[in-house]
KEKE-3310 file (N, C-alpha, C; in steps of 0.2 Angstrom, whole numbers, plus 5000, padded with zeros to 4 digits):
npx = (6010:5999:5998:6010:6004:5996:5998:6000:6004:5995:5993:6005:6008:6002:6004:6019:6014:6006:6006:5995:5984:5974:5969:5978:5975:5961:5962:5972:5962:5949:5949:5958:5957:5944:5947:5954:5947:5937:5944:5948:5935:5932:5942:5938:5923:5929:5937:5927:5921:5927:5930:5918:5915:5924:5920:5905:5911:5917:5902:5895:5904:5903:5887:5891:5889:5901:5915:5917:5905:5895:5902:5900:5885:5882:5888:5879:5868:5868:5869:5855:5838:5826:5816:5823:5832:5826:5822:5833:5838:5829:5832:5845:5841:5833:5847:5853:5847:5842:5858:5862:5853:5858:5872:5868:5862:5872:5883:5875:5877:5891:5895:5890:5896:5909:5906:5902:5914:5925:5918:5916:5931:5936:5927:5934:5947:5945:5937:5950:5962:5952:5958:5949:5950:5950:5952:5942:5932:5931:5936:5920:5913:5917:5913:5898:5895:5898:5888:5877:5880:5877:5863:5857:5859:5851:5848:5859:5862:5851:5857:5869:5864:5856:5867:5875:5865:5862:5875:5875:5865:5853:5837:5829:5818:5805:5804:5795:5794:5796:5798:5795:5786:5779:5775:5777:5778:5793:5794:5802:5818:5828:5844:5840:5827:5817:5801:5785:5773:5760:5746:5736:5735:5740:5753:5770:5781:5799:5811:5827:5837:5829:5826:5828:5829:5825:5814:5816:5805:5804:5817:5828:5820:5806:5793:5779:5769:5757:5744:5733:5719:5713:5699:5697:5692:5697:5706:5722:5733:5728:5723:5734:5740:5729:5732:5744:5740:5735:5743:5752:5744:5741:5752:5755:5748:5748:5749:5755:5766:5774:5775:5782:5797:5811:5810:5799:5785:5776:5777:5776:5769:5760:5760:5752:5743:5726:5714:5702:5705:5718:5732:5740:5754:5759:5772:5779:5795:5794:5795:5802:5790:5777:5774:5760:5748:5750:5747:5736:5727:5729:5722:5709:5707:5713:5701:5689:5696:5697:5684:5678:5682:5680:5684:5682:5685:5684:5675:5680:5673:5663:5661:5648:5643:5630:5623:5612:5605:5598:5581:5581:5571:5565:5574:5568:5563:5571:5568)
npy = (5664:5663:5676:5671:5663:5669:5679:5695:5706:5717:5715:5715:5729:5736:5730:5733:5748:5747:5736:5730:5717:5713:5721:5717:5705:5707:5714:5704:5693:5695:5707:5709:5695:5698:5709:5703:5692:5702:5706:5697:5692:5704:5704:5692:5696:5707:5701:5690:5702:5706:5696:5692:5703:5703:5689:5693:5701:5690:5683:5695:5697:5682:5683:5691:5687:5678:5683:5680:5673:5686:5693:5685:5683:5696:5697:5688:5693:5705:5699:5692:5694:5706:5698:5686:5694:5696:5683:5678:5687:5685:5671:5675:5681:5673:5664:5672:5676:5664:5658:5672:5665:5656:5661:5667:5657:5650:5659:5663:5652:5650:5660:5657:5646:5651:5659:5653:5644:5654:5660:5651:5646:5659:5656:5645:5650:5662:5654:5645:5654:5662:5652:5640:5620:5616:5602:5591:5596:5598:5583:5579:5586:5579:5567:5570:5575:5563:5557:5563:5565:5550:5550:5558:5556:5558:5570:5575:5569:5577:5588:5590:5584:5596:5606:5600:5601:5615:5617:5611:5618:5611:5615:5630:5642:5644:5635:5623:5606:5590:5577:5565:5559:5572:5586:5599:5618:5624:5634:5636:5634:5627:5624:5612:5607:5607:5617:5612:5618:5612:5607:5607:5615:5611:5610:5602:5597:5592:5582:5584:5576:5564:5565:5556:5556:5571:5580:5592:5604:5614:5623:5632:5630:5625:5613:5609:5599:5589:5580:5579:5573:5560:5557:5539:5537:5551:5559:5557:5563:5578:5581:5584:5593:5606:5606:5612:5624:5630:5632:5639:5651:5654:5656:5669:5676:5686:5684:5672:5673:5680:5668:5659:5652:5654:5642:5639:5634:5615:5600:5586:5573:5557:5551:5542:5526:5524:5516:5523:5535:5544:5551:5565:5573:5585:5598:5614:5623:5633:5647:5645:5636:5640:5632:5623:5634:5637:5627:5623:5636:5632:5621:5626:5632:5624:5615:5622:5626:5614:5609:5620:5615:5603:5592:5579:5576:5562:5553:5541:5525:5511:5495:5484:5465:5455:5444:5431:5415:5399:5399:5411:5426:5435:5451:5468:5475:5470:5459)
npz = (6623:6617:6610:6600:6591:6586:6582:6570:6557:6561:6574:6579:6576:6585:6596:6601:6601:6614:6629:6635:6638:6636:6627:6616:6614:6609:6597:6592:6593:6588:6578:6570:6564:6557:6548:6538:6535:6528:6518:6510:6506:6502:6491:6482:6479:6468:6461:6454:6448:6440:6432:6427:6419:6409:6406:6399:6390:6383:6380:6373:6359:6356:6351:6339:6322:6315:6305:6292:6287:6288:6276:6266:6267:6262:6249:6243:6246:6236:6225:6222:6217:6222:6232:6235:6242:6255:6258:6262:6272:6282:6285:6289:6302:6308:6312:6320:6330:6334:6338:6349:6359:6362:6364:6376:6386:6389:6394:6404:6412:6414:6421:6433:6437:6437:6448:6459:6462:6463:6474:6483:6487:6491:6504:6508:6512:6520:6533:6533:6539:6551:6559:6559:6558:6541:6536:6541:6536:6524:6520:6525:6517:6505:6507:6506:6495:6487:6491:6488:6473:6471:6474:6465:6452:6440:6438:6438:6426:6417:6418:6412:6400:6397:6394:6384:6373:6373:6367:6356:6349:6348:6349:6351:6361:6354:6344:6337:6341:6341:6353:6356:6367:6369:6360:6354:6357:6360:6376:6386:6390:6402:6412:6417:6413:6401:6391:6387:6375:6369:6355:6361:6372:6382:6398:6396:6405:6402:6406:6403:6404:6401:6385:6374:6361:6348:6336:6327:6320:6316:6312:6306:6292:6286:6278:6269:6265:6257:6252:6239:6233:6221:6210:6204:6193:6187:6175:6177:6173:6167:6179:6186:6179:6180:6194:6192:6187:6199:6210:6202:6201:6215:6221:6220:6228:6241:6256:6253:6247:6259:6266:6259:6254:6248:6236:6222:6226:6221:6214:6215:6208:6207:6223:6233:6228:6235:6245:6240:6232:6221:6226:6222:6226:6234:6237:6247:6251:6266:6277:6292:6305:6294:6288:6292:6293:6281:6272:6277:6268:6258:6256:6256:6245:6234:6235:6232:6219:6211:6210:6203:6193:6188:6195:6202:6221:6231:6242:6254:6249:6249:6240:6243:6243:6244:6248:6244:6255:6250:6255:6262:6268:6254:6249:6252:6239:6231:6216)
capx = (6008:5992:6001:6014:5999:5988:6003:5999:6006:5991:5994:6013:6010:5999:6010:6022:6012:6004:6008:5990:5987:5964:5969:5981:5969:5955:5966:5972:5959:5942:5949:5963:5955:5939:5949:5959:5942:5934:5948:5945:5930:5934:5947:5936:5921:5932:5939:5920:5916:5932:5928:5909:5913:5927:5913:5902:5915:5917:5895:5895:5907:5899:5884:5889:5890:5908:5916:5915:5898:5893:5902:5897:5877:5883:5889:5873:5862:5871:5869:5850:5833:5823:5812:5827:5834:5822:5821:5840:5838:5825:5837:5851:5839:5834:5851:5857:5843:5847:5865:5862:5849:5862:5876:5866:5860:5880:5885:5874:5879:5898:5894:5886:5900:5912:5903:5902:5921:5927:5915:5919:5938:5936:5925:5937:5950:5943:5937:5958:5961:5952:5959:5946:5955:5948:5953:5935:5926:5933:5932:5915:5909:5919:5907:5893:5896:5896:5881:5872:5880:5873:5855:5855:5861:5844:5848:5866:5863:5848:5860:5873:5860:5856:5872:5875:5859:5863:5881:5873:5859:5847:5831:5826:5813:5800:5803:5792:5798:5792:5801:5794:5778:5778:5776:5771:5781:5797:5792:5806:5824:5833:5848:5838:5821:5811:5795:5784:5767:5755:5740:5728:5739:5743:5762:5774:5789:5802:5817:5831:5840:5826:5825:5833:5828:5822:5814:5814:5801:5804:5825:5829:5813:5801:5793:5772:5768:5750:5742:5728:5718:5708:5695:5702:5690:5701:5714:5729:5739:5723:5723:5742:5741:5726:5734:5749:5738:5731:5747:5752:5737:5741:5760:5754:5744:5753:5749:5758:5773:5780:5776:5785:5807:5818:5809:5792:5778:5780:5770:5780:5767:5756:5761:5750:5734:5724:5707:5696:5706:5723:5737:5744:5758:5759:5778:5785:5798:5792:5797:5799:5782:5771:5770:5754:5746:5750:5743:5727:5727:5730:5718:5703:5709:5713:5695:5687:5698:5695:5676:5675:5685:5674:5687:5681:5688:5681:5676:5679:5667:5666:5655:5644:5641:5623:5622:5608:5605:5591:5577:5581:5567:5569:5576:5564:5565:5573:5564)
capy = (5658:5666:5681:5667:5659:5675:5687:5696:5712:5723:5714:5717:5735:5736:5726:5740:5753:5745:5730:5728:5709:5714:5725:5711:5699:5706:5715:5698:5687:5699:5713:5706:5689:5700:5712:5699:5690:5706:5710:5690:5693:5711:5703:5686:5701:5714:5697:5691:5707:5707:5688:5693:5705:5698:5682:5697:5702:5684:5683:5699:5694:5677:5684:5691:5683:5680:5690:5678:5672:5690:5694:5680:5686:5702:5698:5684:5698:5709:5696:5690:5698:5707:5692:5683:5696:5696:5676:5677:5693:5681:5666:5675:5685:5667:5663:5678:5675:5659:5663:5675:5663:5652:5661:5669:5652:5648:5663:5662:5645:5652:5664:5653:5641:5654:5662:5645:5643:5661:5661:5643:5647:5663:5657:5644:5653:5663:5650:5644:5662:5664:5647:5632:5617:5613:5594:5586:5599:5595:5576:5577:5589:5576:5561:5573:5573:5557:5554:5568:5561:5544:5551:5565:5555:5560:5578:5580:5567:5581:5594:5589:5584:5604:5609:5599:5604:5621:5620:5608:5621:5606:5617:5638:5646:5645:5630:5616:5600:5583:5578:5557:5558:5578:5588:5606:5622:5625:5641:5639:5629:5628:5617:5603:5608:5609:5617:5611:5618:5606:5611:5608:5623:5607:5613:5599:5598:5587:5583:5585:5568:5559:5567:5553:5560:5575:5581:5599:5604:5622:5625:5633:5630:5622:5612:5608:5593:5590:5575:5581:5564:5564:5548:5534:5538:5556:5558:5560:5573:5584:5582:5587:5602:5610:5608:5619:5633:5633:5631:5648:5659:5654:5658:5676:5680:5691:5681:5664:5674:5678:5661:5654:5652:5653:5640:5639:5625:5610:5595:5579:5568:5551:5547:5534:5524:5522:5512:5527:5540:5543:5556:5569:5576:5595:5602:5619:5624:5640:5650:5639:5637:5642:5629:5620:5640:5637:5620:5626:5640:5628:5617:5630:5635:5617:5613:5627:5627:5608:5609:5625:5610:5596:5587:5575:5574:5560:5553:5536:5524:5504:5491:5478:5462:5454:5435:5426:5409:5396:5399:5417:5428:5443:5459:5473:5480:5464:5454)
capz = (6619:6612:6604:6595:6588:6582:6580:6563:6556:6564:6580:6581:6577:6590:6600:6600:6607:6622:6631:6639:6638:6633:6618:6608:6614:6608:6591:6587:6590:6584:6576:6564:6559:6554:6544:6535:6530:6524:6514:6505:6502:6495:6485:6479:6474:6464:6458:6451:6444:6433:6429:6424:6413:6403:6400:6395:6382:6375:6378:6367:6355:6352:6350:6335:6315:6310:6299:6285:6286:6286:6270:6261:6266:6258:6243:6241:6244:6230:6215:6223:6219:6229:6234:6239:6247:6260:6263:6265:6278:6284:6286:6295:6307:6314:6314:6323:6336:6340:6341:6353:6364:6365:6367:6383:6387:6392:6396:6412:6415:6413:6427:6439:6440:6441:6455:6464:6461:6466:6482:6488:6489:6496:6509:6514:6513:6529:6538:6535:6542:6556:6562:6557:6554:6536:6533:6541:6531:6516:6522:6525:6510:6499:6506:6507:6488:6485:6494:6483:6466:6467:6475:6461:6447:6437:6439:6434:6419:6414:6420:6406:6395:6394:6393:6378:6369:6371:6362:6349:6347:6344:6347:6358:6362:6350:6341:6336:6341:6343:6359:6360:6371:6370:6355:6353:6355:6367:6380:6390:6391:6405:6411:6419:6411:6393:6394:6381:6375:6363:6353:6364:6377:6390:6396:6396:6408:6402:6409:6396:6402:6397:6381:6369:6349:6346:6327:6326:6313:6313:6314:6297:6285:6285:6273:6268:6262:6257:6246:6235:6233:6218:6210:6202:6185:6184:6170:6182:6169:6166:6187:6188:6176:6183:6200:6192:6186:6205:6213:6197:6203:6222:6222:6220:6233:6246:6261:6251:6244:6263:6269:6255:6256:6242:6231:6221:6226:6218:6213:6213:6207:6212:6228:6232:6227:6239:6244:6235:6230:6219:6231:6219:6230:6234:6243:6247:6256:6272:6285:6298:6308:6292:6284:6294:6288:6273:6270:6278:6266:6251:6254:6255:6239:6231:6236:6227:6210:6209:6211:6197:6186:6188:6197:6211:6227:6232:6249:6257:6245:6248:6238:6246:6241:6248:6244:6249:6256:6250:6259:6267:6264:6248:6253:6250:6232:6227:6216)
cpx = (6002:5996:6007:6011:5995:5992:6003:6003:6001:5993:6000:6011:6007:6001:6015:6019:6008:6005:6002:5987:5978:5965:5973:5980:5963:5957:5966:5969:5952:5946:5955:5960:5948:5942:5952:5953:5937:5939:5948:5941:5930:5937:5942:5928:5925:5935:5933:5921:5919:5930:5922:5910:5917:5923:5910:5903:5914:5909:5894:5900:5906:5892:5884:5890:5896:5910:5915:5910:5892:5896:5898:5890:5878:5883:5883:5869:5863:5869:5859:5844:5830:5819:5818:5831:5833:5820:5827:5840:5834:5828:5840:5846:5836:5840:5855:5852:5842:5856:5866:5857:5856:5868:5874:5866:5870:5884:5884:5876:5888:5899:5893:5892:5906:5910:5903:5909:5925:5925:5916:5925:5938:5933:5927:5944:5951:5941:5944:5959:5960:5952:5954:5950:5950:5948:5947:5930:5926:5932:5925:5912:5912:5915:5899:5892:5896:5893:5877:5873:5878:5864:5854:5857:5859:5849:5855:5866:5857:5853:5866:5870:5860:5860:5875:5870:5862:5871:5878:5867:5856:5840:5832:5820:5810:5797:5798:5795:5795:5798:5800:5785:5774:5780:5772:5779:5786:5796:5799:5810:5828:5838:5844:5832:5817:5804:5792:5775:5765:5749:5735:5730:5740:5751:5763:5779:5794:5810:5824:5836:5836:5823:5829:5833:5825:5819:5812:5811:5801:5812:5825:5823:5811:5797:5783:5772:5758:5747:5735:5726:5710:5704:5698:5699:5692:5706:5720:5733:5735:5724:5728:5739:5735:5728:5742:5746:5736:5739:5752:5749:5742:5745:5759:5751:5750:5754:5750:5764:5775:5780:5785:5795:5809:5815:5801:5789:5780:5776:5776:5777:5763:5761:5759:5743:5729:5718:5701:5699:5715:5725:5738:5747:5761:5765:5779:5787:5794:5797:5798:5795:5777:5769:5762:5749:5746:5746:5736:5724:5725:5723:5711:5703:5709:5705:5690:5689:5696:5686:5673:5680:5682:5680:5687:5686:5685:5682:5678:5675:5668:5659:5655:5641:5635:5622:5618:5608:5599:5587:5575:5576:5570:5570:5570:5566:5569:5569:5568)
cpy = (5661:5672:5677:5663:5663:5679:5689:5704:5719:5722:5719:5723:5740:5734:5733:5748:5751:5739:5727:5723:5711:5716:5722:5708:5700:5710:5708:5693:5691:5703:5713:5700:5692:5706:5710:5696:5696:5708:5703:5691:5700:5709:5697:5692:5705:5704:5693:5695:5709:5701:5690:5698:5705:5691:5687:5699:5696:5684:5686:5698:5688:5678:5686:5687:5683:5682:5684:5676:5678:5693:5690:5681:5692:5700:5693:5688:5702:5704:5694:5696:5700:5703:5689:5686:5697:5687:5676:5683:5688:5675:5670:5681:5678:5664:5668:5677:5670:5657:5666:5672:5658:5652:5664:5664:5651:5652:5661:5656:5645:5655:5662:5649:5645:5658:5656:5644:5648:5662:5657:5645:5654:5664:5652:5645:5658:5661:5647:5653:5663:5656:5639:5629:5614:5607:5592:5590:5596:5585:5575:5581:5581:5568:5565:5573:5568:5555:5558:5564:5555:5545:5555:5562:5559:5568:5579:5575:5573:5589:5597:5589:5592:5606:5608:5601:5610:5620:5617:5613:5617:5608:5623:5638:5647:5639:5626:5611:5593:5578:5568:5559:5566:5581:5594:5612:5624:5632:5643:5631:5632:5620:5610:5601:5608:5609:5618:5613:5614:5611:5611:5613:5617:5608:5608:5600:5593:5586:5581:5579:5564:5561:5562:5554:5566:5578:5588:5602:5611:5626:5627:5636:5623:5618:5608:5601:5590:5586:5577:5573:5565:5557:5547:5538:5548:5554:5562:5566:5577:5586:5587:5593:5607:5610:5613:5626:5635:5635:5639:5652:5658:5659:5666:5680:5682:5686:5675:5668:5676:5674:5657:5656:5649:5647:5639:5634:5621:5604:5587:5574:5562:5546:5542:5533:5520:5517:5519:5533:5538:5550:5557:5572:5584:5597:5610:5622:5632:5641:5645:5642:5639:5635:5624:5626:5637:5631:5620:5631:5638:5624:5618:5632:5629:5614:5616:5626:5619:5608:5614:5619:5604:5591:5583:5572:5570:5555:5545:5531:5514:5498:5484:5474:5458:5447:5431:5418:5408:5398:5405:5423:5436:5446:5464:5473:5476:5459:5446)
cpz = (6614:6607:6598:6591:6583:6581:6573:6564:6560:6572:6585:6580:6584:6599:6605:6602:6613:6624:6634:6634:6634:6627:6615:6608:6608:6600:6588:6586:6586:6580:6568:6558:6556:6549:6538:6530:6526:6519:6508:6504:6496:6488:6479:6475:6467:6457:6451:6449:6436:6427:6423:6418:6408:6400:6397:6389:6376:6375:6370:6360:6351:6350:6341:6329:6314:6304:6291:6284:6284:6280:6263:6263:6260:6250:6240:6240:6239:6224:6216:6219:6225:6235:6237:6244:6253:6263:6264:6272:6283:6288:6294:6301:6310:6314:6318:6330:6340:6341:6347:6359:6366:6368:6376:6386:6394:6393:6405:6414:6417:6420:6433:6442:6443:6447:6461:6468:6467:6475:6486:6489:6492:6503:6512:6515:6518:6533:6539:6541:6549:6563:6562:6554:6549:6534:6535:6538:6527:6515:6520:6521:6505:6500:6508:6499:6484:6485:6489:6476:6466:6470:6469:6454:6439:6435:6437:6426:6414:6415:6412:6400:6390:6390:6386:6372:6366:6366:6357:6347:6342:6343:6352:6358:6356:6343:6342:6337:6342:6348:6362:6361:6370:6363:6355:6352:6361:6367:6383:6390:6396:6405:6413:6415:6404:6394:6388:6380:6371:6362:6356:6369:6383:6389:6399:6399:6407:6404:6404:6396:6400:6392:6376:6362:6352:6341:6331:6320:6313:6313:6305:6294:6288:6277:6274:6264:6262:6250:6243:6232:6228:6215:6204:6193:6184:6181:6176:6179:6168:6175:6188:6184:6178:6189:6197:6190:6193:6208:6207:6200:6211:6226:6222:6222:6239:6251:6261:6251:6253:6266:6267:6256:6252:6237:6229:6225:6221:6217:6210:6210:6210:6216:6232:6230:6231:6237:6239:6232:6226:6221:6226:6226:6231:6239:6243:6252:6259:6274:6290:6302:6305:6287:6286:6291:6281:6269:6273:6271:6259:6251:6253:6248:6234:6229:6231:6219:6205:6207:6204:6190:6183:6189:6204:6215:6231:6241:6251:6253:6248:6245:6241:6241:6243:6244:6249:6252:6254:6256:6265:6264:6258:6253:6249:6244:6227:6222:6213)
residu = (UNK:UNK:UNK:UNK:UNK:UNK:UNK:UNK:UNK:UNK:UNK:UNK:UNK:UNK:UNK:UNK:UNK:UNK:UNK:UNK:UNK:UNK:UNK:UNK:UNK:UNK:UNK:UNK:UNK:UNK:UNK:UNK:UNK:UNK:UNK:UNK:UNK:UNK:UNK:UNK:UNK:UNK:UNK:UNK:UNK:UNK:UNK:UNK:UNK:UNK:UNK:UNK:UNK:UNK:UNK:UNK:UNK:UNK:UNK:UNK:UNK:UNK:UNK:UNK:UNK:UNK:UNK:UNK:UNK:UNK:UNK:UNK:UNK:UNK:UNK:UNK:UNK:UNK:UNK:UNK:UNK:UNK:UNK:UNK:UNK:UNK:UNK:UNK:UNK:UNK:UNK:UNK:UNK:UNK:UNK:UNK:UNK:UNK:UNK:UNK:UNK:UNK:UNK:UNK:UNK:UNK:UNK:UNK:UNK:UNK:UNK:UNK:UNK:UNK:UNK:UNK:UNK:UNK:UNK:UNK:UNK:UNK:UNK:UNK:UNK:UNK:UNK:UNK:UNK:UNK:UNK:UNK:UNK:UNK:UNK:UNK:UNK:UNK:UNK:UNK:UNK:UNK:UNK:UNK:UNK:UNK:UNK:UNK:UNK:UNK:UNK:UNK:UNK:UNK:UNK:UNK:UNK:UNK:UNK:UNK:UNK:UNK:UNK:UNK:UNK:UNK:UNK:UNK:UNK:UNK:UNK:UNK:UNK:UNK:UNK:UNK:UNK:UNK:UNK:UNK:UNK:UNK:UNK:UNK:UNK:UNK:UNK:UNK:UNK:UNK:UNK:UNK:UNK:UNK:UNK:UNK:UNK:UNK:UNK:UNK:UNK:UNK:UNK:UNK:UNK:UNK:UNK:UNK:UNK:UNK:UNK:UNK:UNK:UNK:UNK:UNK:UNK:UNK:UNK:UNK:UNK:UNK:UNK:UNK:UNK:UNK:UNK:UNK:UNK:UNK:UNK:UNK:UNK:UNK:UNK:UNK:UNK:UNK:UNK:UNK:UNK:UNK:UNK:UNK:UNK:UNK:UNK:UNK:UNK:UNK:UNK:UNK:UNK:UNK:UNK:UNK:UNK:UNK:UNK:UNK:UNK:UNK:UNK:UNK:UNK:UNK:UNK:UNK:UNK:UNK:UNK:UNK:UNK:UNK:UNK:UNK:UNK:UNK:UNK:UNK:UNK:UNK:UNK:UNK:UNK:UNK:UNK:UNK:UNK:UNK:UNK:UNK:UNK:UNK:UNK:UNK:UNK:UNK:UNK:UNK:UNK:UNK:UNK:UNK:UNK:UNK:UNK:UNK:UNK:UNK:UNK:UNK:UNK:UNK:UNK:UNK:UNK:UNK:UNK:UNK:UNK:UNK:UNK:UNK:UNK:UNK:UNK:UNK:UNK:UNK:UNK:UNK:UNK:UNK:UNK)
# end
């Protein structure tokens, strides 16, 4: 009965030269069911390694620019100046590098699941094998499952969260973002996790399902925005065009021109009129992440050119009215 139960090709041929009851005992119950499972596992490896590096191909493949995106660079940089040539090299070098973070991003995530996949069914595939009956596994993993997805809800809505992110390359590594409560610079994106520094250096963990907007303020370019605020008794148009001679001179200092991306500085105008002061409006498009630089840079320099013009920048100011009551005594210096 045992051998009509366990009888396997190793067995039978073992069968076949000895009839002693210990050696196809111990053939077909140790010696067959352990070469049977080692050969599932051989097969569910060799099987992985093939899996791994055909993702690798599509990784590397996605990795790179398609072919049309890449000529059209080309033939842009053929008709551009030199200057332009260099913010569009500039461009597609941040789009080639989050490109490749993100195709990595999903790559490893591609690999894990088939690793999960591949090694779960090979490893009940020899527990089938060496004769476990699998229906109350599977029973009891599929309410073991259950019980996890309603305790873990958090954690696979932050798990999907990621996963979305990453195809929508909403923000990587290195980005500025403003996240809600959390706002500074992403260190580290995983699938459940965004790790956020802030300017004071406190790091932020935030968990990517409870990330509901995010503003990325360095995807692309960037742009400066900076209100020059100047006193009411200034002539506004003298104001503006001596802000275009400074904003002339500035544009041609080194350490402006590689900030700056693909178009000059720019002066929009009175933006608003405040309690002591009237906004002239200062834009240019950056690098992303220079423009906060930049607007540091401007305003040490604004300060200055204003000052050799005799144009007041003026502070805060508010006039006090003082009214007396009969009978309250003078005020010093009042007569």
């Amino acid at each position: 009965m045992l051998l009509a139960t366990t009888a396997r090709p190793l067995t039978l041929w073992v069968e076949g030269l000895t009839d002693n009851e210990a050696v196809l005992w111990f053939v077909g119950t140790v010696v067959e069911p352990l070469l049977v499972v080692a050969g599932i596992l051989l097969v569910a490896a060799i099987a992985l390694r093939i899996i791994r590096r055909a993702l690798r191909q599509v990784i590397d493949r996605a990795k790179e620019p398609p072919a049309a995106l890449a000529a059209g660079l080309a033939n842009s940089l053929l008709r551009r100046d030199e200057q332009h040539d260099e913010e569009s090299a500039e461009v597609a070098r941040v789009h080639q590098e989050r490109r490749e973070q993100r195709a990595e991003a999903l790559g490893t995530l591609a690999e894990s699941v088939v690793r999960v996949v591949v090694w779960g069914f090979a490893i009940l595939t020899a527990l089938g094998t060496v004769g476990i009956d699998l229906a109350p596994l599977i029973a009891g993993a599929g309410v073991l499952g259950v019980a996890i997805g309603f305790g873990a809800q958090d954690i696979v809505k932050d798990f999907l969260s990621g996963v979305l992110m990453l195809i929508e390359d909403q923000y990587g590594v290195g980005d500025v973002i403003d996240a809600g409560e959390a706002t500074g610079v992403v260190e580290e994106v995983s699938l459940r996790t965004t790790r956020i520094r802030d300017v004071n250096g406190t790091v932020w963990h935030v968990p990517n399902g409870s990330i509901t907007r995010v503003g990325n303020l360095t995807q692309e370019w960037s742009r400066m925005i900076l209100d020059v605020g100047v006193a009411y008794e200034t002539d506004v148009d003298e104001a503006i065009e001596v802000l275009r001679g400074v904003l002339e001179r500035f544009q041609q200092r080194d350490d402006v021109r590689e900030r700056l991306l693909g178009e000059p500085m720019e002066i929009w105008g009175v933006n608003d009129l405040g309690d002591s002061s009237i906004a002239i409006r200062v834009v240019a498009k950056t690098v992303p992440g220079e423009q906060w630089a930049l607007g540091r840079l401007f305003r040490q320099v604004v300060k200055r050119e204003l000052d050799a013009a005799g144009i007041e920048i003026p502070y805060p100011q508010r006039t006090v009215w003082h009214r007396t009551v009969p009978g309250d005594p003078p005020l010093p210096g009042v007569s």
